[in-house]
N, C-alpha and C positions, 0 to 999 in steps of 0.2 A: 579521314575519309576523303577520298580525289574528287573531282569536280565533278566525275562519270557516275559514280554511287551517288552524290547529290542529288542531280539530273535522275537519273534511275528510280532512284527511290521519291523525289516531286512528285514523276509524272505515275508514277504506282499510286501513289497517297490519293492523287487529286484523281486519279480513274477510279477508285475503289471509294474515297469519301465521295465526291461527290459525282456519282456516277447516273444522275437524271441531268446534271448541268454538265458538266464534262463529257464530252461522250469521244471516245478514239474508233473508228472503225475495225484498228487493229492494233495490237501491238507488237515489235519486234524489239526483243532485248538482248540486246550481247549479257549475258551472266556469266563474267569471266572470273568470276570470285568462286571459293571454294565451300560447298554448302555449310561446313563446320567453324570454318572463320568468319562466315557472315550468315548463321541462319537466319535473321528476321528480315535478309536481303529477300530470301527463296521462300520466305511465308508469305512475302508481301506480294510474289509474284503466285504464290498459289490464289492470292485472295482475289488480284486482279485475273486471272485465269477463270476465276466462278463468274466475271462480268464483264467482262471486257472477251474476243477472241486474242488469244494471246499464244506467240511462237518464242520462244526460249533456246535463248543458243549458246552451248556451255563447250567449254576449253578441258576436255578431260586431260591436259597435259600435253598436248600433240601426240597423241596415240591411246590404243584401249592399254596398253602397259600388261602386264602379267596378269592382272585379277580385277577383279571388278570392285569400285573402290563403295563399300557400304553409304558413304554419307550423299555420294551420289545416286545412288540407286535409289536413296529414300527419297532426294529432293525432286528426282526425276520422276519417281511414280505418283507422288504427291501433286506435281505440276497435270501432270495426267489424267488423275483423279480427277482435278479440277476441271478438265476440258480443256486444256494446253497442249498444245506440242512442244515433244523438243527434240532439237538437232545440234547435234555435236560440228565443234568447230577444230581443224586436225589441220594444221601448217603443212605446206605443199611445198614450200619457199616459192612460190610462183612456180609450181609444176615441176620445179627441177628435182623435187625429194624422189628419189627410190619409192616407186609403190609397195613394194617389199618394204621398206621401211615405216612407209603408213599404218601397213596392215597388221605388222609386228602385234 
């Protein structure tokens, strides 16, 4: 686990346990993990999502790709359910990528 899932998952634990003594205004989370190699990452952001306002911002890959990938769609409607948003994060290279290649 890198130092960024640590961190991640701390400050989820300590917003979701102790959520009358901890208190975040908001949370913003890079989830750049993929829902099926780390599910208990994206549970833990549904849980803090029910009490915390919480935005969630996932790496589908740098692009939507050919189909819509199921394990995302569930983590993503799941976060929602909660009362989360999320926005997808899609490499630009600093503006220089072909928007035609974005939009692929």
């Amino acid at each position: 686990m890198s130092i960024k899932h640590f961190i991640l998952l701390f400050v989820v634990y300590l917003s979701v346990t102790f959520g009358t003594i901890v208190h975040a205004a908001r949370l913003l989370v890079p989830a750049y993990f993929h829902p099926s190699d780390q599910p208990i990452f994206w549970s833990h952001l549904v849980e803090a999502a029910q009490t915390v306002p919480t935005t969630v911002i996932f790496n589908p890959d740098n692009g939507p790709g050919i189909s819509a990938d199921p394990n995302f769609v569930n983590a993503i409607d799941r976060v929602r359910e909660a009362g989360g948003k999320v926005i997808a994060y899609v490499k630009s290279n600093y503006g220089e990528r072909p928007m035609d290649n974005i939009l692929q």
